[in-house]
C-alpha positions in Angstrom: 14.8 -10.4 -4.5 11.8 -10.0 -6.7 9.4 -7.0 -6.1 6.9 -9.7 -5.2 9.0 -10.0 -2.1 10.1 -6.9 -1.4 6.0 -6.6 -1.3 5.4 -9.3 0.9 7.6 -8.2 3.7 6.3 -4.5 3.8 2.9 -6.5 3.8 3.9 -8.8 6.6 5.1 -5.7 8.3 2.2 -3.7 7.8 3.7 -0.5 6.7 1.8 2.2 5.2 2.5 3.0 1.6 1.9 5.0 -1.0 1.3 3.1 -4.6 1.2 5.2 -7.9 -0.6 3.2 -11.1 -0.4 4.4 -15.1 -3.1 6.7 -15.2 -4.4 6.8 -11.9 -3.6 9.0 -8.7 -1.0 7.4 -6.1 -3.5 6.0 -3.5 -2.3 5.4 0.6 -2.8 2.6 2.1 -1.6 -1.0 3.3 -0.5 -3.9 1.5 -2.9 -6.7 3.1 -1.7 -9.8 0.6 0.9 -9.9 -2.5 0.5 -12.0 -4.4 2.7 -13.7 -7.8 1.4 -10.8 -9.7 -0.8 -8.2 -7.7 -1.4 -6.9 -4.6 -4.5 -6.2 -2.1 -4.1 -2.6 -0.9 -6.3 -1.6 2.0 -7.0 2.4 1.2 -6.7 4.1 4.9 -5.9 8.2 5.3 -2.1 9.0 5.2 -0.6 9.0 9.0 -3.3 6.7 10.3 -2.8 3.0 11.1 -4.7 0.0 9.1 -7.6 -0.3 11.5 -10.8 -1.3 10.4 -12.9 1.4 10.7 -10.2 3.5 9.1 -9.7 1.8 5.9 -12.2 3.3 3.1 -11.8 0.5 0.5 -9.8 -2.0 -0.9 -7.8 -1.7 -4.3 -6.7 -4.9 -6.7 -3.6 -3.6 -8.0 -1.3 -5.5 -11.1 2.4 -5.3 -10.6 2.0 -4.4 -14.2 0.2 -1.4 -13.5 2.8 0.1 -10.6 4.6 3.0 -11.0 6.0 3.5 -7.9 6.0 2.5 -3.8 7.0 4.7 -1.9 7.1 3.6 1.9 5.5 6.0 4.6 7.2 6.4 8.1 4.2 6.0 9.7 4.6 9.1 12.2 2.5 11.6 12.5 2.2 15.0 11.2 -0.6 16.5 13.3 0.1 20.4 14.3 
């Protein structure tokens, strides 16, 4: 399997994630498209689901420039 992949599917199944890039904060969101050598991350709030008037922007993010994924469970944390 090729992170490209492994992308894909988490994209397909619309799971939350959290990305970290070289030099940059890790940013929340959900992987929209991934692509041969990026990926379209839809930035949304940690916990909430990829709805349109949730998501606050949209990241262009090089596999090159990936630290890390880590995948969110998606439940949430409210008190």
């Amino acid at each position: 399997m090729t992170f490209g992949f492994v992308l894909r599917d988490l994209a397909r199944r619309r799971t939350p994630v959290t990305i970290a890039r070289h030099g940059s904060d890790p940013q929340h969101g959900t992987i929209d498209r991934a692509g041969a050598d990026h990926l379209d991350l839809a930035l949304h709030d940690p916990h909430e689901p990829r709805r349109a008037r949730a998501v606050r922007g949209f990241r262009l993010v090089s596999f090159t420039a990936v630290t890390w994924v880590r995948i969110e469970d998606g439940t949430s944390s409210a008190l």
